[in-house]
VOBA-739522 format. One record per residue (C-alpha): y, z, x; residue in three letters. Coordinates in steps of 0.02 Angstrom, whole numbers. Example, Ala and Ser with C-alpha at 12.3 -4.5 7.8 and 13.67 -1.06 7.14 Angstrom:
2
   north      up    east  res
    -225     390     615  Ala
     -53     357     684  Ser
END
This chain:
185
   north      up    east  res
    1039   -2352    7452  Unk
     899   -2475    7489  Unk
     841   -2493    7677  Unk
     765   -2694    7702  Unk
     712   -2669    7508  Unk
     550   -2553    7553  Unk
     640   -2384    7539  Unk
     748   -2339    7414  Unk
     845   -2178    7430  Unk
     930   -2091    7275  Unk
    1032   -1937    7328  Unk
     950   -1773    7251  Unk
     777   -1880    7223  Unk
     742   -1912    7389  Unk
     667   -2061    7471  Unk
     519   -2181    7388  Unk
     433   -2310    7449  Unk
     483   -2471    7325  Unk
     349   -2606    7411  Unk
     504   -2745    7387  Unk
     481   -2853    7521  Unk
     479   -3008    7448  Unk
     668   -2967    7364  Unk
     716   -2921    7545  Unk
     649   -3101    7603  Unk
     732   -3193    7477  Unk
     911   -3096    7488  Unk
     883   -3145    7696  Unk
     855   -3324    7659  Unk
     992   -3323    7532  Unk
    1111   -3253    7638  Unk
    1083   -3389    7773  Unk
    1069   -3537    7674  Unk
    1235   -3500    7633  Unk
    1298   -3462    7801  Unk
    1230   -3645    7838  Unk
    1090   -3562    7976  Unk
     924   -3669    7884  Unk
     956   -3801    7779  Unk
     835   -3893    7644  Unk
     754   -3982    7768  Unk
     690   -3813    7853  Unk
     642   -3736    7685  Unk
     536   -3895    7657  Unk
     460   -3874    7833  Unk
     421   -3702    7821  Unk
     327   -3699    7651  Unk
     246   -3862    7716  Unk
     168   -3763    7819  Unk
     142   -3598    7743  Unk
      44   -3713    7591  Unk
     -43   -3795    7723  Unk
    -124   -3641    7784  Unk
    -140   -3567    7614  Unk
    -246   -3704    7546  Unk
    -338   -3700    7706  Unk
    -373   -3532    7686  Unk
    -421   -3533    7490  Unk
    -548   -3668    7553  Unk
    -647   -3528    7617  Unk
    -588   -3394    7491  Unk
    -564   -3463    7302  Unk
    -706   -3450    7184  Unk
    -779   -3550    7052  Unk
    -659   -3472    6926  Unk
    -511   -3487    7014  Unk
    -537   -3668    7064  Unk
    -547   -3698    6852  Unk
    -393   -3610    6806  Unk
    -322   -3731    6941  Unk
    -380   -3866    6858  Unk
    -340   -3832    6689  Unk
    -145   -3806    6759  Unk
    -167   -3958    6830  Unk
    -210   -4039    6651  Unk
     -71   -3958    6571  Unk
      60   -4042    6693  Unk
      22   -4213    6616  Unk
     103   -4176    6446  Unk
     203   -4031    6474  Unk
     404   -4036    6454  Unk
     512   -4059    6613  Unk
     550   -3871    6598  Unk
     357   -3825    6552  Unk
     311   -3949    6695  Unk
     412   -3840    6825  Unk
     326   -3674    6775  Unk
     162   -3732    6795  Unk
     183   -3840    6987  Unk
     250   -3654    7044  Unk
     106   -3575    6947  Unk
     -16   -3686    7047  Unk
      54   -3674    7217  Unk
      50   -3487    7175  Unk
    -145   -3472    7118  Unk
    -180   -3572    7274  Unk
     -75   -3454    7370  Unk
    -186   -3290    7291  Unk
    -343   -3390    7322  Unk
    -295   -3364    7528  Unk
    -307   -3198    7501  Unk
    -156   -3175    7631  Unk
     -19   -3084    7536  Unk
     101   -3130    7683  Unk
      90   -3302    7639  Unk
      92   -3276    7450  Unk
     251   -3169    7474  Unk
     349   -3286    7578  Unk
     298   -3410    7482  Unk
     370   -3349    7297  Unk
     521   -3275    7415  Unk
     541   -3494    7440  Unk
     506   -3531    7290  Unk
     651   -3392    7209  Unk
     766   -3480    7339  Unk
     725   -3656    7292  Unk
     743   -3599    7109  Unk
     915   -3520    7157  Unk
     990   -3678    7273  Unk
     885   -3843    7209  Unk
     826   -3832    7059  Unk
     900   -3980    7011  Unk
     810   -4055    7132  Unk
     637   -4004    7061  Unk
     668   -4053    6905  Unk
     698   -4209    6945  Unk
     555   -4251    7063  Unk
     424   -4201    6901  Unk
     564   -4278    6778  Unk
     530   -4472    6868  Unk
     392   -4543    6818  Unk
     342   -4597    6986  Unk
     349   -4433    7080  Unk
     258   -4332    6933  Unk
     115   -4467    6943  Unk
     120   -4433    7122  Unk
     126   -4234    7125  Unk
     -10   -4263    7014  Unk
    -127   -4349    7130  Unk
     -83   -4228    7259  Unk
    -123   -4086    7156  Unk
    -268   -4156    7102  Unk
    -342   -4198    7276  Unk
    -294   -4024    7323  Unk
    -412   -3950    7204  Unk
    -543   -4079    7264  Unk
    -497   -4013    7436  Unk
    -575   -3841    7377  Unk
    -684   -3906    7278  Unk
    -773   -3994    7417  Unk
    -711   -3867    7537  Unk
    -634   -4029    7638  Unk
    -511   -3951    7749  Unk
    -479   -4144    7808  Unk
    -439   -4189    7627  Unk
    -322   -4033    7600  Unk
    -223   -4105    7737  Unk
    -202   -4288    7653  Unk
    -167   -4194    7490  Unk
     -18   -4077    7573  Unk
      43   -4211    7668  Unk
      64   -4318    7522  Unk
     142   -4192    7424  Unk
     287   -4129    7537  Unk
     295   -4318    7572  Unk
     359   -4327    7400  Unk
     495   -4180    7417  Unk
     543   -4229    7570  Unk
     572   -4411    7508  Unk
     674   -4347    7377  Unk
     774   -4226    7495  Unk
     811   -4371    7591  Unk
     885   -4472    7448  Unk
     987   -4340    7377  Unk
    1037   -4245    7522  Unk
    1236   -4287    7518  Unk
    1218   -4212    7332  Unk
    1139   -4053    7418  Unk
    1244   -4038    7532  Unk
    1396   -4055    7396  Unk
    1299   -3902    7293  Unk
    1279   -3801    7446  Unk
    1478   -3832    7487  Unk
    1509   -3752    7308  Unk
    1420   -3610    7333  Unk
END
């Protein structure tokens, strides 16, 4: 028996303390993206947001070190596969997520990014697949690591807004195929 995936319980073992929060987040989201209670649109919003403040936070937090592995991700993404291409965006939202040294955020945050993976991953594939939106992600990612670079908390805002720009663009222009995927489910 698992209780909000933090305490397991195994009869004759007892009770132990299993630290799963994130699987309990994305199981919750899960279960009401299917019951139609958020949609893509909300998803979108929220980690809008939640990058938002973790790049706003890793302005004051990241160190030298961390802002190079960042950067060398970044490099990578320009001749990378489609599939490679998708591992290493979510490996760069995730180091900037670290670098706000809130685990809150960083655990909601790869809870959105399991549920993304689980409902629209079509979706992301094709936003770094089109030329256009990779070159774009790309100068948002980039001026996101000049944001902490420069520790520019004005230019982290361009870089974020230009980024879920992007998505949302995309969301927008392929949401009566969503909404078809979401039906199947």
């Amino acid at each position: 028996m698992d209780i909000m995936g933090v305490i397991s319980s195994q009869q004759g073992a007892g009770n132990y303390l299993t630290g799963n929060f994130e699987n309990n987040l994305v199981e919750s989201m899960s279960m009401m993206f299917l019951l139609n209670q958020i949609n893509y649109q909300q998803i979108s919003q929220l980690r809008r947001g939640l990058e938002l403040q973790a790049l706003l936070l890793a302005i004051d937090n990241i160190s030298t070190a961390d802002i190079k592995k960042l950067d060398e991700i970044n490099s990578k993404l320009e001749h990378e596969t489609e599939e490679n291409n998708v591992i290493l965006d979510k490996k760069l939202h995730y180091n900037i997520a670290i670098a706000s040294n809130n685990t809150l955020i960083v655990d909601i945050l790869q809870a959105l990014s399991e549920l993304i993976d689980q409902f629209i991953v079509d979706l992301r594939r094709e936003i770094l697949s089109s030329n256009d939106s990779k070159l774009q992600l790309k100068e948002a990612h980039t001026e996101m690591i000049k944001s902490l670079i420069n520790r520019d908390k004005n230019l982290a805002y361009e870089a974020i807004n230009k980024h879920f720009g992007i998505i949302d663009e995309k969301l927008q222009l392929n949401s009566d195929k969503l909404i078809n995927i979401n039906l199947k489910k």
